[in-house]
mmCIF file as Biopython writes it, N, C-alpha, C and O atoms, coordinates in Angstrom:
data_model
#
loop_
_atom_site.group_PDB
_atom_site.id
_atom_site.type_symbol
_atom_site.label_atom_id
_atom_site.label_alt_id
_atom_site.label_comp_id
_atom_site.label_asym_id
_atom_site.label_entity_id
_atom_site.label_seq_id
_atom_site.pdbx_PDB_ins_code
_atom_site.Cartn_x
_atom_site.Cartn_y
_atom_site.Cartn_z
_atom_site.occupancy
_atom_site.B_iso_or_equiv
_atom_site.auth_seq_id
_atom_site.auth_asym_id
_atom_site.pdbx_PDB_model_num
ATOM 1   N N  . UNK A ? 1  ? -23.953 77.392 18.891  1.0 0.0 1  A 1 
ATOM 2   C CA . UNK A ? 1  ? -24.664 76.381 18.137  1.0 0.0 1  A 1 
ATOM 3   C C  . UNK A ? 1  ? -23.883 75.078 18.124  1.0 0.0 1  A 1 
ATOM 4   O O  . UNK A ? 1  ? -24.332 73.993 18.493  1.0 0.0 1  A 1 
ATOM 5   N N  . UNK A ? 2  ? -22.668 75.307 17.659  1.0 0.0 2  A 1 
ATOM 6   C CA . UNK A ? 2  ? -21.424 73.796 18.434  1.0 0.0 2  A 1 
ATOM 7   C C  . UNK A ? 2  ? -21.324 73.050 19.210  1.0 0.0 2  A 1 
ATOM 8   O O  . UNK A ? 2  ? -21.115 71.840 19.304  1.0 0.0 2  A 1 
ATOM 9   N N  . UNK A ? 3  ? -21.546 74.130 20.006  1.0 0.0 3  A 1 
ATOM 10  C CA . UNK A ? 3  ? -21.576 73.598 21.397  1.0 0.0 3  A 1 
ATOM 11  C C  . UNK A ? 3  ? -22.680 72.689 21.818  1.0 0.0 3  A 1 
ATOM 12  O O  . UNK A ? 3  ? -22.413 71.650 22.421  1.0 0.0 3  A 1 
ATOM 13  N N  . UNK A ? 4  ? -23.976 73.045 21.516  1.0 0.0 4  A 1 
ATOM 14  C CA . UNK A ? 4  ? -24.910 72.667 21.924  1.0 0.0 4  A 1 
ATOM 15  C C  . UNK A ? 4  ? -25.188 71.206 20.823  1.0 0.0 4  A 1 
ATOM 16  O O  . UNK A ? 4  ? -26.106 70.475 21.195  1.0 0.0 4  A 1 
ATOM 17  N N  . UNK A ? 5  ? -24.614 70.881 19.825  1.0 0.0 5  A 1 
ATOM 18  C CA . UNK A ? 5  ? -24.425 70.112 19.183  1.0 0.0 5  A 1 
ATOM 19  C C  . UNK A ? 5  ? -23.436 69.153 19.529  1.0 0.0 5  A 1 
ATOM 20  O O  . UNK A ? 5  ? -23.407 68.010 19.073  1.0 0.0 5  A 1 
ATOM 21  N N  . UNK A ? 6  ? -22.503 69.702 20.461  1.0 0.0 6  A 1 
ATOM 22  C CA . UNK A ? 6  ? -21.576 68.326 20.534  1.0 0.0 6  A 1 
ATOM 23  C C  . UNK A ? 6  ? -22.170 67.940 21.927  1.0 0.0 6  A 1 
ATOM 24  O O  . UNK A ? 6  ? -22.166 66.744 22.216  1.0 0.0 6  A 1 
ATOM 25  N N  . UNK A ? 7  ? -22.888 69.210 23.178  1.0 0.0 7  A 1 
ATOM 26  C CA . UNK A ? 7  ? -23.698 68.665 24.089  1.0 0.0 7  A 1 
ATOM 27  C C  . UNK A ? 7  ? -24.745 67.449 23.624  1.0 0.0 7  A 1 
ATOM 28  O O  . UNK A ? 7  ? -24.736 66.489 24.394  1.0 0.0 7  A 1 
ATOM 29  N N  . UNK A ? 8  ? -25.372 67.378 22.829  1.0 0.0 8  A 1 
ATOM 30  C CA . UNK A ? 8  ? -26.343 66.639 22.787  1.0 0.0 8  A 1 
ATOM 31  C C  . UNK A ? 8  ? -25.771 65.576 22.263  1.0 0.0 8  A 1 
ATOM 32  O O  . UNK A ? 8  ? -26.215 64.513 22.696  1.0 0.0 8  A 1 
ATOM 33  N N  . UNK A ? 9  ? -24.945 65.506 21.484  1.0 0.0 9  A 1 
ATOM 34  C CA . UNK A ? 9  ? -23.946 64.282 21.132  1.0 0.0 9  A 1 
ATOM 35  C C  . UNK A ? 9  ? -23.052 63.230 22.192  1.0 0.0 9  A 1 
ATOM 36  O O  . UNK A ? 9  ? -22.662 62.062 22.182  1.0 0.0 9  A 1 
ATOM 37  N N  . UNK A ? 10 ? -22.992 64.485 23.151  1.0 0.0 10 A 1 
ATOM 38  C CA . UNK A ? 10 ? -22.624 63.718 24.252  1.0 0.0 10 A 1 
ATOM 39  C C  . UNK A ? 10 ? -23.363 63.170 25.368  1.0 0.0 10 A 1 
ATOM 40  O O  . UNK A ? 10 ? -22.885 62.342 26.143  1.0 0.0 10 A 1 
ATOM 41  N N  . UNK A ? 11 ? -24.696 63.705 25.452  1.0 0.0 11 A 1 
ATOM 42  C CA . UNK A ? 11 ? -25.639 63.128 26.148  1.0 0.0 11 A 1 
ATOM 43  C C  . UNK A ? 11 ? -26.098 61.676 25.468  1.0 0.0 11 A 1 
ATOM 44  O O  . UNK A ? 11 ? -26.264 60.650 26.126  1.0 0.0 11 A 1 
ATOM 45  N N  . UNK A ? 12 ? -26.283 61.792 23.927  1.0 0.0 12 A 1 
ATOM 46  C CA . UNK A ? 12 ? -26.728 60.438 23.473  1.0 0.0 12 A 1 
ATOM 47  C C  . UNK A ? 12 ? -25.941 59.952 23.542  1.0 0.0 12 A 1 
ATOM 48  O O  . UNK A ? 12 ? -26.405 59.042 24.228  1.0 0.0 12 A 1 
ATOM 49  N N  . UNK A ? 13 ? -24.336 59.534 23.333  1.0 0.0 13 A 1 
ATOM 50  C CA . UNK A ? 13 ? -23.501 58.272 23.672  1.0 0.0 13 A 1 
ATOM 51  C C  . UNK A ? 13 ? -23.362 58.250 25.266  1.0 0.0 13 A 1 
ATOM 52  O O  . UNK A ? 13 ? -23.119 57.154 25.770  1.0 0.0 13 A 1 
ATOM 53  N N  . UNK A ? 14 ? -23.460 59.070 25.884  1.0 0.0 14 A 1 
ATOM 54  C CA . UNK A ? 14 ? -23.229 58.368 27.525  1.0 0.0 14 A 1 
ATOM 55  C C  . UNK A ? 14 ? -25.008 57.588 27.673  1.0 0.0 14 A 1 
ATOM 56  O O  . UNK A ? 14 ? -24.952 56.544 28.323  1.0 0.0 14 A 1 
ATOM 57  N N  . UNK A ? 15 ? -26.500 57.952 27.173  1.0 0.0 15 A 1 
ATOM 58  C CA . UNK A ? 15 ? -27.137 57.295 27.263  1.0 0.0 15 A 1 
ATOM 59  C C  . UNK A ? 15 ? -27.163 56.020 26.998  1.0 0.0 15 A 1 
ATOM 60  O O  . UNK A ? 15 ? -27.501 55.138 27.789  1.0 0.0 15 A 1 
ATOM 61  N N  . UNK A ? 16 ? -26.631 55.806 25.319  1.0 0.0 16 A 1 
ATOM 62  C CA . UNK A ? 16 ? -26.164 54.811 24.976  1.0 0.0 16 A 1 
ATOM 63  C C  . UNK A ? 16 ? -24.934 54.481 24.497  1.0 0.0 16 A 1 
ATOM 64  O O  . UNK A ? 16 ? -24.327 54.637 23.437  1.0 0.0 16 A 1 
ATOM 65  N N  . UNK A ? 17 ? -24.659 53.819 25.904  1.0 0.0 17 A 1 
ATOM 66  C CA . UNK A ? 17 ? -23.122 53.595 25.535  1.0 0.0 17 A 1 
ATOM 67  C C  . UNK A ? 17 ? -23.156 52.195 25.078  1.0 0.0 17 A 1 
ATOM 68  O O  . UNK A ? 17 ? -22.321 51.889 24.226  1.0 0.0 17 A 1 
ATOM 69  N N  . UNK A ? 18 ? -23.944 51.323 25.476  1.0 0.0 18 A 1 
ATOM 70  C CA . UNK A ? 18 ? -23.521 50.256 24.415  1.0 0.0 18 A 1 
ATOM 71  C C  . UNK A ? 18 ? -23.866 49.950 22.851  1.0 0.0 18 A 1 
ATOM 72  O O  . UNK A ? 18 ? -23.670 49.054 22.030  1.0 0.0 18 A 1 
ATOM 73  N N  . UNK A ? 19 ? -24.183 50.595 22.889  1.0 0.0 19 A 1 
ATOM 74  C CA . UNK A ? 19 ? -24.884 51.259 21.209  1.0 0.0 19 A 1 
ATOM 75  C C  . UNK A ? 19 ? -23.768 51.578 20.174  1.0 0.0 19 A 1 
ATOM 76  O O  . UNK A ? 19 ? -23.538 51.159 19.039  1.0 0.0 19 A 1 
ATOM 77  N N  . UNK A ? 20 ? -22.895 52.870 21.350  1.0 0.0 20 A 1 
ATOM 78  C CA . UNK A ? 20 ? -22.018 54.028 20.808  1.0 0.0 20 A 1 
ATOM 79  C C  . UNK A ? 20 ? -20.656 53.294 20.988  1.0 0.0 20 A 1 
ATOM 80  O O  . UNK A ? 20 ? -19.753 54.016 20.564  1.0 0.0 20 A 1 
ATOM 81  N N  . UNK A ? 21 ? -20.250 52.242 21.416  1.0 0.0 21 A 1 
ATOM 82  C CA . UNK A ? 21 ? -19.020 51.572 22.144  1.0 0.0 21 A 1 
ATOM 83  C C  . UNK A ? 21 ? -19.674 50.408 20.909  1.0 0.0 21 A 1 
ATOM 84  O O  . UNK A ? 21 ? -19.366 50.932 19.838  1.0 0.0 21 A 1 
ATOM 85  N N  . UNK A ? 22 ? -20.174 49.530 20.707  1.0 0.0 22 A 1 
ATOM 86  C CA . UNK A ? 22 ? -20.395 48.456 19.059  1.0 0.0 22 A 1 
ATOM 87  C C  . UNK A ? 22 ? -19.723 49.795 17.576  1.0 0.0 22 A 1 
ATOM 88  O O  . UNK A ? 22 ? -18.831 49.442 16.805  1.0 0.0 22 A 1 
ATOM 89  N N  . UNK A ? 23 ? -20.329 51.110 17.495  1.0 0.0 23 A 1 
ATOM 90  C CA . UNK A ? 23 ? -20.594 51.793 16.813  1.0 0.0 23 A 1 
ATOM 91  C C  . UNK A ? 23 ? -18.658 52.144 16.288  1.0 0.0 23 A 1 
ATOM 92  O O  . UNK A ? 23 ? -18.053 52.121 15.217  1.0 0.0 23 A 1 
ATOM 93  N N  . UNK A ? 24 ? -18.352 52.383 17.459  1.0 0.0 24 A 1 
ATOM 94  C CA . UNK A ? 24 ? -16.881 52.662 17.707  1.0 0.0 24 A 1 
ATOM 95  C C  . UNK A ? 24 ? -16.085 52.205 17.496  1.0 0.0 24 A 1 
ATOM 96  O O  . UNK A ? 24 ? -15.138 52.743 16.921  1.0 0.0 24 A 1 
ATOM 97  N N  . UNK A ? 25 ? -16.124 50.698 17.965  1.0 0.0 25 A 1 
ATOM 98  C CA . UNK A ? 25 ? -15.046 49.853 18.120  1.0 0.0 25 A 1 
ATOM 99  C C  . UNK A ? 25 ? -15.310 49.494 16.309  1.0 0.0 25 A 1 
ATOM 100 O O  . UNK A ? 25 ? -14.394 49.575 15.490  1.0 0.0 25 A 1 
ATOM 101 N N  . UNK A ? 26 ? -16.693 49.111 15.966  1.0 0.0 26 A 1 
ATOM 102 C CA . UNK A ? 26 ? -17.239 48.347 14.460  1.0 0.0 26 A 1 
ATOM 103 C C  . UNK A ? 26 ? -16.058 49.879 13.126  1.0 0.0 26 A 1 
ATOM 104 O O  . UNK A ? 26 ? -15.736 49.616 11.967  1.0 0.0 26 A 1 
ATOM 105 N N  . UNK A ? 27 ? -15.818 50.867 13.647  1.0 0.0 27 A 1 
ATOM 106 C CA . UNK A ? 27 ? -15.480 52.186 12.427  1.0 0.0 27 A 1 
ATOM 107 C C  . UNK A ? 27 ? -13.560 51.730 12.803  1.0 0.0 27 A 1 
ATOM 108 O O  . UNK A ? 27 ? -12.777 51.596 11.863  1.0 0.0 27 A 1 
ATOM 109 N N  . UNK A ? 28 ? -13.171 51.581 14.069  1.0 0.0 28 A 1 
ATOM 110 C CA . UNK A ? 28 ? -12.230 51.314 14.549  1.0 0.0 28 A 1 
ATOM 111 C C  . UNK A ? 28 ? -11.305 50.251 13.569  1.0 0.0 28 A 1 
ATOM 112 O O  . UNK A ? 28 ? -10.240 50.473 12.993  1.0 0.0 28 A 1 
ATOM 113 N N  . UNK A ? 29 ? -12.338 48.717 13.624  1.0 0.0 29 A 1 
ATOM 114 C CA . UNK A ? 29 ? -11.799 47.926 13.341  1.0 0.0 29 A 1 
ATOM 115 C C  . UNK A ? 29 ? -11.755 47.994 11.821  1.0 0.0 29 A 1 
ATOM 116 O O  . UNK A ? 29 ? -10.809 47.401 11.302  1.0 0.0 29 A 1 
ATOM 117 N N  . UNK A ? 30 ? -12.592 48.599 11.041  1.0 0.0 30 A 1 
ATOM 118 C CA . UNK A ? 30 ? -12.989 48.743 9.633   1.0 0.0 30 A 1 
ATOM 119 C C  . UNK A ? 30 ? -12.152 49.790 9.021   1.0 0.0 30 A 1 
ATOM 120 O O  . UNK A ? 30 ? -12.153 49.992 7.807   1.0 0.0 30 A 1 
ATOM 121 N N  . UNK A ? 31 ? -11.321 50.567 10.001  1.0 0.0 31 A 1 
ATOM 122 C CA . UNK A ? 31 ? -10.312 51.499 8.961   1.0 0.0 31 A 1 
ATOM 123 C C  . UNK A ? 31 ? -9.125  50.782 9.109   1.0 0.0 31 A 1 
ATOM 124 O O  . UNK A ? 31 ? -8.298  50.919 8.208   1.0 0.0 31 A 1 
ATOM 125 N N  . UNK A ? 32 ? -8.777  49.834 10.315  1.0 0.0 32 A 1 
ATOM 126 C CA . UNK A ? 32 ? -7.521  49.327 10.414  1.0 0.0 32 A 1 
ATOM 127 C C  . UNK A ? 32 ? -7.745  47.966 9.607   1.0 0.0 32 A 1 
ATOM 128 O O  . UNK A ? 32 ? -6.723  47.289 9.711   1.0 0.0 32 A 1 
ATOM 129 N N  . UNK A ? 33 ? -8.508  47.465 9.006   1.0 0.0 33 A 1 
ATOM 130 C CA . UNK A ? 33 ? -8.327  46.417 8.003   1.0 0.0 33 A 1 
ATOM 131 C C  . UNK A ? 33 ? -8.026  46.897 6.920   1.0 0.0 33 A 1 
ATOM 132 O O  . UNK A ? 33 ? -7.346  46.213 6.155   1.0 0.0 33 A 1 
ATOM 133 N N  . UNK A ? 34 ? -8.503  48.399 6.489   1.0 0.0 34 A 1 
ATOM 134 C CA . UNK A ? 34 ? -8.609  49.123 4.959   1.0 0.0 34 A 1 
ATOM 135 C C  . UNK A ? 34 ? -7.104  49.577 4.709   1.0 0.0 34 A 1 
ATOM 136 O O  . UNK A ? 34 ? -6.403  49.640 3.700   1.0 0.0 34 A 1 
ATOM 137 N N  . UNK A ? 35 ? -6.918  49.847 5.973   1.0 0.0 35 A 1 
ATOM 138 C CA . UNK A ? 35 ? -5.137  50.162 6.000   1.0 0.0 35 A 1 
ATOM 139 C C  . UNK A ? 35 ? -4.328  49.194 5.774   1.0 0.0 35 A 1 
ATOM 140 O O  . UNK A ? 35 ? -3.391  49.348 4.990   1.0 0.0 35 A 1 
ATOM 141 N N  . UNK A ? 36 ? -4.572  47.876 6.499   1.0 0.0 36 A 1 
ATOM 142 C CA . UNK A ? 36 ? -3.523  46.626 6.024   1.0 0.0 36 A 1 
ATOM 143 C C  . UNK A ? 36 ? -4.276  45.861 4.652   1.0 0.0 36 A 1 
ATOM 144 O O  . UNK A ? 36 ? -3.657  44.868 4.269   1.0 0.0 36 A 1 
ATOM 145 N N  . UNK A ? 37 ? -4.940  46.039 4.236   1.0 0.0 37 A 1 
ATOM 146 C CA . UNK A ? 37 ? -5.545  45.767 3.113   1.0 0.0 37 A 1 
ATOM 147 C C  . UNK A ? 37 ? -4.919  46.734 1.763   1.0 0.0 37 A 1 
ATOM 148 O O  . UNK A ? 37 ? -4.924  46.286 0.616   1.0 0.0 37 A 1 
ATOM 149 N N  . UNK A ? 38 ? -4.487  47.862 2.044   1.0 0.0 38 A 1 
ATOM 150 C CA . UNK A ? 38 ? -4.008  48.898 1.440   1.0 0.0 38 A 1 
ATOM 151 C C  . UNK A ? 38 ? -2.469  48.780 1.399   1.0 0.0 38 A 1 
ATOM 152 O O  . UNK A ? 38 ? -1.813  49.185 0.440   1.0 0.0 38 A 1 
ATOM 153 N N  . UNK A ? 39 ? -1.798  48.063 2.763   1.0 0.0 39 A 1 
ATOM 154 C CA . UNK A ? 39 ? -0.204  48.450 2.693   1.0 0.0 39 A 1 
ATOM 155 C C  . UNK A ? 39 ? 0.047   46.756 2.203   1.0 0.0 39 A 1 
ATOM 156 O O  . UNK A ? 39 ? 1.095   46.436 1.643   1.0 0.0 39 A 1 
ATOM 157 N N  . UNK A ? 40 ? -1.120  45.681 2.513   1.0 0.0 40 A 1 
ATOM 158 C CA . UNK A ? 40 ? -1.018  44.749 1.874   1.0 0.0 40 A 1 
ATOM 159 C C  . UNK A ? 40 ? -0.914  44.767 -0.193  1.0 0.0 40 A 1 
ATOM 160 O O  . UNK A ? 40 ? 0.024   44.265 -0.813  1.0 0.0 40 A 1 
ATOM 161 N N  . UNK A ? 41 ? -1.873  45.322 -0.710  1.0 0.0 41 A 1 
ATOM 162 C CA . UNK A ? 41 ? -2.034  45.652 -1.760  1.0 0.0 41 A 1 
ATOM 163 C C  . UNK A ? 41 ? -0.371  46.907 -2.505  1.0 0.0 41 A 1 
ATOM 164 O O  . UNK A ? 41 ? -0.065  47.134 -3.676  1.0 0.0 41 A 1 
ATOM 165 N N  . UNK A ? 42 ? 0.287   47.412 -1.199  1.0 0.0 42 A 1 
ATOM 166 C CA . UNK A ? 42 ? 1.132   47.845 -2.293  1.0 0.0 42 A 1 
ATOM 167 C C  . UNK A ? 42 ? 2.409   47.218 -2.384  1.0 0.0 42 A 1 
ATOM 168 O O  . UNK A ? 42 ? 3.213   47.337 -3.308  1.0 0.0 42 A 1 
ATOM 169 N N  . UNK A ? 43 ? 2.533   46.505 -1.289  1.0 0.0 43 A 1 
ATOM 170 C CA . UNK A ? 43 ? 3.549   45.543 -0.809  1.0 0.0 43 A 1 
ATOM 171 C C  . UNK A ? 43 ? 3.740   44.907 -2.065  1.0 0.0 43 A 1 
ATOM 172 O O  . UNK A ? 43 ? 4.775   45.007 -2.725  1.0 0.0 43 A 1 
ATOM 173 N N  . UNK A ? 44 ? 2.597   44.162 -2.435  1.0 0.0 44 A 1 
ATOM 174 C CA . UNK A ? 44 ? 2.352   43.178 -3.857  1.0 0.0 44 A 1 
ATOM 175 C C  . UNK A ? 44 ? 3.230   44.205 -5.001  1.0 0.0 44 A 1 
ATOM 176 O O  . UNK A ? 44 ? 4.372   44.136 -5.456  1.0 0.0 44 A 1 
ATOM 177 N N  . UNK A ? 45 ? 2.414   44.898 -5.149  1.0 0.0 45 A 1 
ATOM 178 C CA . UNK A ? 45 ? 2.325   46.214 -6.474  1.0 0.0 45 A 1 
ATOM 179 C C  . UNK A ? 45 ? 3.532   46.131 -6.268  1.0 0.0 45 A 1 
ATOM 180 O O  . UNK A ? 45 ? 4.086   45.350 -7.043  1.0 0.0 45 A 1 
ATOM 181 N N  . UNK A ? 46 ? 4.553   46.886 -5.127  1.0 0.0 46 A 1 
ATOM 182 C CA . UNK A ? 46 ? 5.946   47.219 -5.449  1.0 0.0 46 A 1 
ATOM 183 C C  . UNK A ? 46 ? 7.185   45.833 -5.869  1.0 0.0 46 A 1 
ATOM 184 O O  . UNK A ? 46 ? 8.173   45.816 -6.603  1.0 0.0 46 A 1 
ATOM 185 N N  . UNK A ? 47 ? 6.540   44.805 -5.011  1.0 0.0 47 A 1 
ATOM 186 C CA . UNK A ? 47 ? 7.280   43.594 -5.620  1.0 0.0 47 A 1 
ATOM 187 C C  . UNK A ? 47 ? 7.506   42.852 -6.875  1.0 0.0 47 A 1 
ATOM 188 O O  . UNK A ? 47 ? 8.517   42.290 -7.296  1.0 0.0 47 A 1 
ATOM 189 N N  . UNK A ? 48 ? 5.915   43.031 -7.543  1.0 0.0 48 A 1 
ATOM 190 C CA . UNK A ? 48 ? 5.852   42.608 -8.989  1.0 0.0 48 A 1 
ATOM 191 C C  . UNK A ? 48 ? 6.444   43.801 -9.913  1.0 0.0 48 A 1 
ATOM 192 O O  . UNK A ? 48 ? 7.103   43.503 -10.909 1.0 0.0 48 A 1 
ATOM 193 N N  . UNK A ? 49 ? 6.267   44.798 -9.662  1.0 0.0 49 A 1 
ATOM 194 C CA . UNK A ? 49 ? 7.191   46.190 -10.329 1.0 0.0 49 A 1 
ATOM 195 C C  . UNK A ? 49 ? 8.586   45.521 -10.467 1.0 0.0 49 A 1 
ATOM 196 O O  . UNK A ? 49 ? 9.092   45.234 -11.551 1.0 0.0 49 A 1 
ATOM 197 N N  . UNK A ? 50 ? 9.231   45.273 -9.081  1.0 0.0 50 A 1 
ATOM 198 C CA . UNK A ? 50 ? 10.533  45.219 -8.651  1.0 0.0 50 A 1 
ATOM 199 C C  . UNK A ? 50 ? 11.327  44.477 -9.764  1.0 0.0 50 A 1 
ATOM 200 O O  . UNK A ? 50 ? 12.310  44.873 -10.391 1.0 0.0 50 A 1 
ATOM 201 N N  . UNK A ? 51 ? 10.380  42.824 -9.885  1.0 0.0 51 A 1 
ATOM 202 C CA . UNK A ? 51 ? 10.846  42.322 -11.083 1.0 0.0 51 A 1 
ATOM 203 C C  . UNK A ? 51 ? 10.979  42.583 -12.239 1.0 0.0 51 A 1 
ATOM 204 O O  . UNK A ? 51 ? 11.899  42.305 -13.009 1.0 0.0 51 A 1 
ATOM 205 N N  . UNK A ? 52 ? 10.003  43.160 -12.400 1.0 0.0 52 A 1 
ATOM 206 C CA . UNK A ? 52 ? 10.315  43.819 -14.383 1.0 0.0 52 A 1 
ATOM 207 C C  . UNK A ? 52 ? 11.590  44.189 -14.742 1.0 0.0 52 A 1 
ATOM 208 O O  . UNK A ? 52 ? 11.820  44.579 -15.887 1.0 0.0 52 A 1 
#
């Protein structure tokens, strides 16, 4: 049943690959902002701590 689920998963992104390649790159770029947005945000946090 897996199998045949990641078959058909793989038939629709090689159909549409420019679809699945926007789809990719768009999840790509959106976790690596959440991450420097995140190590940005503790950077702050640990500096204003630092002073107290």
């Amino acid at each position: 049943m897996i199998k045949n689920y990641i078959l058909v998963t793989l038939r629709n992104l090689y159909k549409n690959r420019i679809y699945a390649l926007i789809n990719i790159l768009g999840l790509g770029m959106a976790l690596a902002i959440c991450i420097v947005a995140y190590f940005n945000h503790m950077f702050g946090y640990d500096y204003d701590r630092w002073q107290q």
